[in-house]
C-alpha positions in Angstrom: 70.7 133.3 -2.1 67.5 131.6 -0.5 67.5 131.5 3.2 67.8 127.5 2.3 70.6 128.1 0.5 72.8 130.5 3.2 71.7 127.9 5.7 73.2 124.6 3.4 76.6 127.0 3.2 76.9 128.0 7.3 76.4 124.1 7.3 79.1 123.3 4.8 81.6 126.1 6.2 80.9 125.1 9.8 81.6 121.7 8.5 85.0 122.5 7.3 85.8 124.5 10.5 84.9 121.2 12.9 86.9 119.3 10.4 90.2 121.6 10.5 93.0 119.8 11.7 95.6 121.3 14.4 98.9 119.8 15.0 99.7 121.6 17.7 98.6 120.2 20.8 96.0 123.1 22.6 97.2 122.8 26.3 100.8 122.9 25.3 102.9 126.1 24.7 99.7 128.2 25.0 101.4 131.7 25.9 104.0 131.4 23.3 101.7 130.4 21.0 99.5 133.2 22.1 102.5 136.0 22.2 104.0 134.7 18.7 100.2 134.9 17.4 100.1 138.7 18.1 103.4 139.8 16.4 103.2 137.3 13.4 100.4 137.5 10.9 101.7 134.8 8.7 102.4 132.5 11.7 98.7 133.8 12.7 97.3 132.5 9.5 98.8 128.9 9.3 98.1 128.0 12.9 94.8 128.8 13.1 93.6 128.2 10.0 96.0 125.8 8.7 93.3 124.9 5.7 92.6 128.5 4.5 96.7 128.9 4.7 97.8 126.1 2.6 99.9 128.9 0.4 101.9 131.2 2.1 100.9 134.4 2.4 102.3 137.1 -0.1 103.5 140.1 1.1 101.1 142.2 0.0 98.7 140.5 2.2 101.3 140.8 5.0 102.0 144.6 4.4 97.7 144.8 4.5 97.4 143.6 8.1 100.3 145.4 9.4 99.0 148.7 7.4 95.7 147.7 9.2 97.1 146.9 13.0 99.5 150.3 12.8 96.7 153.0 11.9 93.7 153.0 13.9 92.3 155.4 11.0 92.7 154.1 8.5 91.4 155.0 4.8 92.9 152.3 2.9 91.7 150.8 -0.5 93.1 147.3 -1.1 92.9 146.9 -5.4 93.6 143.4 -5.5 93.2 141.1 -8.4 90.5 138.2 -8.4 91.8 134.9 -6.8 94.2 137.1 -4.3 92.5 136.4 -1.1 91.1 139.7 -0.8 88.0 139.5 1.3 89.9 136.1 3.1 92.1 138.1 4.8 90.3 141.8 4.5 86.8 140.7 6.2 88.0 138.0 7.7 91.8 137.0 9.0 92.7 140.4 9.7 89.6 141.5 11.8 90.1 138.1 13.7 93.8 139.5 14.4 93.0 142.7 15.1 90.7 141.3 18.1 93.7 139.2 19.7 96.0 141.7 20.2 96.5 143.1 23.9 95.1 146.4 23.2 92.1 146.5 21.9 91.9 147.6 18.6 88.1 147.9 17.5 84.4 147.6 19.2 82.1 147.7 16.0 82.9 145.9 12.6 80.4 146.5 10.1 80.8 144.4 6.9 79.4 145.8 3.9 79.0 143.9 0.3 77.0 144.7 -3.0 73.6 142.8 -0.9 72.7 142.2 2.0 73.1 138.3 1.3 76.6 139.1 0.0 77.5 140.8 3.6 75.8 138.2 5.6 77.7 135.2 3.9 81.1 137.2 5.0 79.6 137.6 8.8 78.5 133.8 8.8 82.3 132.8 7.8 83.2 135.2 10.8 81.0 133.7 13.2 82.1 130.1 12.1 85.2 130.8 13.3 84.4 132.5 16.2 82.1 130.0 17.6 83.8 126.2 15.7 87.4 126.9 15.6 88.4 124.9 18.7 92.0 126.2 18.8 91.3 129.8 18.5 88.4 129.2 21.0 90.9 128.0 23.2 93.6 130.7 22.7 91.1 133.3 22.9 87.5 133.0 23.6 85.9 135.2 21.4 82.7 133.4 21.6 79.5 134.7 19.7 77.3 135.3 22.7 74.4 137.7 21.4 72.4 137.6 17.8 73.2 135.7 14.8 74.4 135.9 11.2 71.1 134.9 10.2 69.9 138.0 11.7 73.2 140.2 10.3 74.2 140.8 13.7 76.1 139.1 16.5 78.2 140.1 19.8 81.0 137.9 21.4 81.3 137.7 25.0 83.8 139.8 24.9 82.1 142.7 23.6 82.8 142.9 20.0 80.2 143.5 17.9 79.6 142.3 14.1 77.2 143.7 11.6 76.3 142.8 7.7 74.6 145.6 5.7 73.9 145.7 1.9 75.1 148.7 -0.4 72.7 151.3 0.3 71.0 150.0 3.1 69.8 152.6 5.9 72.6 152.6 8.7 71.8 155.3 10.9 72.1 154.6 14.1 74.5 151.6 14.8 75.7 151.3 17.7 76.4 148.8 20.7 75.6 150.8 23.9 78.4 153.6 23.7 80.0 152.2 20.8 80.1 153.4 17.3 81.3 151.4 14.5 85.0 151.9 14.2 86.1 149.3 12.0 83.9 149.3 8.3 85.0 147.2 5.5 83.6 147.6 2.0 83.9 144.1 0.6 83.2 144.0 -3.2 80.5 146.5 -3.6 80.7 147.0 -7.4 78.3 145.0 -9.6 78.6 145.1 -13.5 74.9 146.0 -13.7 75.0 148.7 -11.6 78.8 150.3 -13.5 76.3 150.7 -16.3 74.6 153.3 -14.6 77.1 156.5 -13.3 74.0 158.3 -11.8 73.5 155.1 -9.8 77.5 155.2 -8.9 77.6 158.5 -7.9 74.7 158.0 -5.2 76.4 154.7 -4.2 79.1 156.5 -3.2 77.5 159.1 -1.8 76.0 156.5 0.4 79.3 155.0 1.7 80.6 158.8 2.1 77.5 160.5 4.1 75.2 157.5 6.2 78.4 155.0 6.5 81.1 156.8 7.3 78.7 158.9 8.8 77.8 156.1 11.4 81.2 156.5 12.8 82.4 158.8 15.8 83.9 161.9 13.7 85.7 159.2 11.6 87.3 157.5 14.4 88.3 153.9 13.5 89.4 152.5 10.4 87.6 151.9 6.9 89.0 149.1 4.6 87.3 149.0 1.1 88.5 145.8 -1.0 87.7 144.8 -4.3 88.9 144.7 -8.7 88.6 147.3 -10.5 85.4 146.5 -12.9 84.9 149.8 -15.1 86.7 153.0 -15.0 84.1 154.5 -12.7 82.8 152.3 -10.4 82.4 153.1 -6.6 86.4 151.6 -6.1 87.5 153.8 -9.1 86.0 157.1 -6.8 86.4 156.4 -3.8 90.5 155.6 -4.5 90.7 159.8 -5.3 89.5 160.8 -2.2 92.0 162.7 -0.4 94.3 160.7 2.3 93.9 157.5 1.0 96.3 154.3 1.4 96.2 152.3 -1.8 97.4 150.0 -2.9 97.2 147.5 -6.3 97.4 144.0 -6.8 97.5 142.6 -10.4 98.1 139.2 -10.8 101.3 139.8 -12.8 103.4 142.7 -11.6 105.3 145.4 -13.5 108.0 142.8 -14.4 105.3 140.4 -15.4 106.0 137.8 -12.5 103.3 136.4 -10.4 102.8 139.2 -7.4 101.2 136.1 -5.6 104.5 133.8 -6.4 103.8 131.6 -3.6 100.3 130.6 -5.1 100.6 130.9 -8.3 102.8 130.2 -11.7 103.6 132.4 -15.0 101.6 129.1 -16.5 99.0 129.1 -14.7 98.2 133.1 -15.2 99.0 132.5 -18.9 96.9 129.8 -19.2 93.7 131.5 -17.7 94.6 134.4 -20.0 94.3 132.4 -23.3 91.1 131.0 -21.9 89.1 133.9 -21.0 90.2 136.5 -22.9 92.5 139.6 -23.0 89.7 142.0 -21.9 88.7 140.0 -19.2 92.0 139.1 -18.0 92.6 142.8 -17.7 89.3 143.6 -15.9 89.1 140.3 -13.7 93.1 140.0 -12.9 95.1 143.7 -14.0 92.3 145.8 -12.7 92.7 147.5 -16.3 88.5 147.4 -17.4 88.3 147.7 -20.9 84.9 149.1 -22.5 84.8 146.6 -25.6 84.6 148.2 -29.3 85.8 151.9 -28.0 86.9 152.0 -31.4 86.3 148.6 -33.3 83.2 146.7 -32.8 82.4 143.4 -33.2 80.0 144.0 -35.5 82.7 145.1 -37.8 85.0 141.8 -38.3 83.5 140.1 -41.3 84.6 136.2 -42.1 84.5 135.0 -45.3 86.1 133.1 -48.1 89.7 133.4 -49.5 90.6 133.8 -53.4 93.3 131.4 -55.1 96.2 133.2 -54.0 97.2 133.6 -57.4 93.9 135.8 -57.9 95.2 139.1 -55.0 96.6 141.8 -56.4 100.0 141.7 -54.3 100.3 139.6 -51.1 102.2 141.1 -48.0 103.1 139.2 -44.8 104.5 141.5 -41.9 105.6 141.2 -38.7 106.0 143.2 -35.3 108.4 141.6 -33.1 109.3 141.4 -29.6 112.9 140.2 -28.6 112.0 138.6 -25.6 110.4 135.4 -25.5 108.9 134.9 -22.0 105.2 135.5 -21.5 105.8 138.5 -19.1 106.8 140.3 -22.3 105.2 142.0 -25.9 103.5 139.7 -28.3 104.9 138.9 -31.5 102.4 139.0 -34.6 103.0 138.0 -38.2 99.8 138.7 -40.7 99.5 137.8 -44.2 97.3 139.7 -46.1 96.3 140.2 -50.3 94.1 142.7 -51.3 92.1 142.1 -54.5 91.3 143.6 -57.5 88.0 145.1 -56.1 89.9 146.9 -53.1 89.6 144.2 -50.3 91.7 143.5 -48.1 92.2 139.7 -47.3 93.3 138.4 -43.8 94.4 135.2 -45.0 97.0 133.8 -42.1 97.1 135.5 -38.1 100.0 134.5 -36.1 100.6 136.4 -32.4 101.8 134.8 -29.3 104.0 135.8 -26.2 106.5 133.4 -27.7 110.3 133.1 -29.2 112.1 134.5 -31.8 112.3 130.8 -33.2 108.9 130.0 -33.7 108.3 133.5 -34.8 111.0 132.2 -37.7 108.5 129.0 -38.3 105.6 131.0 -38.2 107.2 132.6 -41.8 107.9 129.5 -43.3 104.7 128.4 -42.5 103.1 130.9 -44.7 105.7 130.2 -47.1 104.6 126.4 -46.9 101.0 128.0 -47.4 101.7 129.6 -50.6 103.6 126.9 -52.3 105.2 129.5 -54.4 101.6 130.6 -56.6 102.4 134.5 -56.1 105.5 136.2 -54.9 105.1 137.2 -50.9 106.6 140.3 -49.4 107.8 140.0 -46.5 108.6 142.9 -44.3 109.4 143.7 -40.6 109.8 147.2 -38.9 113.6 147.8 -39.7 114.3 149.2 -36.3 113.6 145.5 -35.1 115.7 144.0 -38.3 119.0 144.0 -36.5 121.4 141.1 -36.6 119.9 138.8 -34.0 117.1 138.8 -35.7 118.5 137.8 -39.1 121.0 135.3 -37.8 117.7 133.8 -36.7 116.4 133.8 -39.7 119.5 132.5 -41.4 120.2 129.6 -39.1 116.3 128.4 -39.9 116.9 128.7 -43.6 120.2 126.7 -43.8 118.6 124.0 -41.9 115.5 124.3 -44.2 117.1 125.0 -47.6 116.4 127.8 -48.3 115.6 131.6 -46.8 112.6 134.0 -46.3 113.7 137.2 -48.2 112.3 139.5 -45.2 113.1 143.5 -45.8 113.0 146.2 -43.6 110.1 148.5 -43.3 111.7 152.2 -43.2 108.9 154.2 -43.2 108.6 156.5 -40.1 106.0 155.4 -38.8 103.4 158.3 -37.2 101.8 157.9 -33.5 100.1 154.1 -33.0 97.2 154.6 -32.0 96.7 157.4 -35.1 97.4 154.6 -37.3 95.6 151.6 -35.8 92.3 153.9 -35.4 92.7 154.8 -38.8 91.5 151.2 -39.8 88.5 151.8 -38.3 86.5 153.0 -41.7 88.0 150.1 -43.6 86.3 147.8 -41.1 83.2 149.7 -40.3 82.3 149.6 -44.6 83.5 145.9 -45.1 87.1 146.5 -46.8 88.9 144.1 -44.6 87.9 140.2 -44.2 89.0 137.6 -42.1 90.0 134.1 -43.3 86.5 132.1 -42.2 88.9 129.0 -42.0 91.0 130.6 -39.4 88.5 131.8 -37.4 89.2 129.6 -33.9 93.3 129.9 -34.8 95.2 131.4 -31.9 96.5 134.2 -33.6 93.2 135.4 -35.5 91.5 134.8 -31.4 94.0 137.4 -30.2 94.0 139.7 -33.0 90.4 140.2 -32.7 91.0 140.8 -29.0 93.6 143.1 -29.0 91.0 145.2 -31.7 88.1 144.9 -29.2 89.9 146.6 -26.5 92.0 148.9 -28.5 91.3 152.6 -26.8 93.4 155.6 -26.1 95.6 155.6 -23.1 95.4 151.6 -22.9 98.3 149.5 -21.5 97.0 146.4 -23.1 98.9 144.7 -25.9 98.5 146.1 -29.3 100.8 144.2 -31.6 98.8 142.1 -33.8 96.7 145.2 -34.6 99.9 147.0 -35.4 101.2 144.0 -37.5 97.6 144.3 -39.9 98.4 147.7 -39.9 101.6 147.5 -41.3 101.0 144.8 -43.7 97.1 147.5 -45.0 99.7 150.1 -45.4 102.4 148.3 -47.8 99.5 146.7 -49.6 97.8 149.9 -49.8 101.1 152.1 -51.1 101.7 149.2 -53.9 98.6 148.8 -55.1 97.0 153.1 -54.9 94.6 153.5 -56.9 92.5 156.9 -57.7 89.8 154.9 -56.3 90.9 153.2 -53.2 93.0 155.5 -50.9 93.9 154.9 -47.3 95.2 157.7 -45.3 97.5 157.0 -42.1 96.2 159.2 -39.2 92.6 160.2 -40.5 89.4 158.9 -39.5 87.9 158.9 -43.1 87.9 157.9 -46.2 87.7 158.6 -49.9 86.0 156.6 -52.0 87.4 152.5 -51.8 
């Protein structure tokens, strides 16, 4: 940012600090207010910043400040997904807490971010506060007496002193007469361009380490570093295995795949954003799961193109991987149709996958049935673990109403390790043996497909089903149709001849 442009932002923010309005009256109740302030974060937050706190505070944001106000050396690591408040409360609401209680808890914060800019923009929101917030002025008077956030340094009049510094910049030396810093936070100091790099990482965080925590008195005082996860070795990533270190991880869907910020957000909203961005970046930006894109399948590799008469494939096969629960916390559900042709291609003419229920998983089969208008035979198949009797009353209740039923069968065939399998595609794509429906291209299903492929990797917790559903459908094609010529091994990473 220009110096024109951090001043039009401390303008805005002071702005909207002036503007806050307090419905409690200042001279009234003051003490209570004051002793109820101290013990109660939450109530903390929505009196004296009612705008900032116009959703409750989760817990985790609760259990983060009392973590913070219990251990006066700390070593804490706050993973929290993007949208989750994290440098709100970390570099903001919680140092302002910290500096109310009765005994004081810090003398030196030093705020730390990817820049210099970065750092400064989080001491000019602390000083707006400090100096603009009339009822906390009134409660407290923390006013900014010395220095500026301009100049990435300020001191209250009651001794508290405030520094910005940018990663890697030379902090030796700090201090405010006898004080050290005793109170660092590490506010988002991972940049993509810089995860590119791990030489660059490495001295990063042998920065933070040696000359930052260095600056403290032998490690007196507490350290807070806050941020995503953004690649699986980025300064958070290495500085989370250091020994003695309180962590903790925010995603925005828990382990039961319900909003951990319930009281902000909805399972719509969070599956809403997902379909929009993206399944990698919703795992980088909001599971703090980074993905390295085409591990294994690269972009590169998906080829569009045109479909043959359906009449013209060799056989057709449409399979399906199920889930049996139909809320979006759960598995997807994919259904592929493929045909291979005479040649040895393999034809991805219809992609179905969504976090949806067993129902329109039903439709998605008559669908494809609606598609072929009976030119060729289709076998259908699904996993017959999955094919159990809720399942096919599903199916029969659809085809009564329809007129008619989907002859799905069971796939028996035991099935070797996943990943083993869905790797093994990998030749088929790399040499051109596998190609996408060009008029499905911007379909839902073919979208997550190709998303699910892209961040396919060892070890991954994303969602793999549509990859497993081609799978299964390249297999059956493949043992129908074998060929001297055209052989596809499960569990190898080449190839004879196509």
């Amino acid at each position: 940012m220009t110096s024109k442009e951090l001043q039009k932002r401390w303008k805005a923010r002071v702005d909207e600090v002036q503007n806050r309005f307090f419905s409690l009256d200042p001279e009234k109740d003051g003490s209570v207010r004051i002793n109820k302030a101290r013990k109660d974060y939450a109530y903390f937050v929505e009196t004296y910043f009612p705008d900032l706190a116009n959703k409750k505070c989760g817990k985790f944001q609760l259990d983060a400040a009392k973590y913070l106000l219990k251990n006066k050396r700390a070593r804490a690591v706050f993973e929290w997904a993007r949208g989750h408040a994290k440098s709100t409360h970390i570099s903001l609401l919680i140092p302002l807490w910290l500096m109310i209680q009765e005994n004081r808890q810090f003398n030196m914060m030093v705020l730390v971010s990817k820049s210099e800019d970065a750092a400064v923009r989080l001491l000019s929101d602390l000083q707006a506060e400090l100096q603009y917030n009339e009822l906390f002025k009134h409660d407290f008077g923390h006013l900014p007496q010395l220095g500026s956030w301009e100049e990435g340094e300020f001191r209250t009049v009651t001794g508290f002193t405030f520094v910005a510094l940018g990663r890697g910049q030379s902090p030796r030396g700090l201090k405010d007469r006898s004080n050290r810093p005793d109170y660092l936070v590490i506010d988002d100091i991972d940049d993509d361009e810089m995860c590119r790099n791990e030489d660059r990482i490495n001295k990063a965080l042998d920065w933070v380490l040696t000359a930052l925590m260095g600056t403290m008195a032998m490690g007196r005082g507490r350290v807070a570093f806050v941020g995503n996860r953004i690649h699986k070795k980025s300064i958070l990533a290495k500085f989370v295995k250091r020994p003695n270190i309180y962590h903790t991880i925010i995603n925005a869907l828990d382990k039961n795949g319900n909003p951990s910020w319930k009281e902000n957000y909805t399972p719509e909203e969070i599956a809403e954003i997902r379909a929009t961005i993206g399944e990698r970046a919703f795992q980088k930006e909001y599971m703090n799961n980074p993905l390295e894109e085409g591990t294994i399948f690269q972009e590169k590799y998906f080829r569009f193109g045109k479909m043959l008469p359906l009449k013209k494939y060799v056989a057709l096969v449409c399979y399906t991987d199920p889930s049996f629960k139909s809320s979006t916390k759960n598995d997807y559900k994919a259904t592929m149709l493929l045909g291979k042709t005479k040649e040895g291609y393999y034809h991805l003419l219809k992609a179905y996958a969504d976090q949806t229920t067993i129902t329109n998983m039903v439709e998605w089969h008559y669908d494809i049935d609606d598609y072929s208008k009976g030119s060729r035979p289709i076998m259908y198949y699904m996993e017959a673990n999955f094919l159990q009797d809720l399942l096919l009353d599903e199916f029969k209740t659809y085809g009564e109403d329809v007129g008619h039923q989907i002859p799905i069968r069971g796939d028996k065939r035991k099935k070797p390790d996943k990943f083993a399998r869905v790797e093994a595609l990998q030749p088929l794509f790399e040499r051109g043996f596998i190609i996408f429906n060009e008029k499905e291209k911007e379909s839902q299903g073919m979208r997550i497909l190709i998303e699910q492929l892209l961040a396919f990797q060892k070890g991954s917790k994303i969602h793999d089903d549509a990859p497993d559903a081609l799978e299964g459908g390249i297999f059956l094609l493949q043992k129908r149709t074998a060929t001297k010529s055209n052989t596809y091994r499960v569990g190898r990473t080449s190839q004879r001849k196509y």
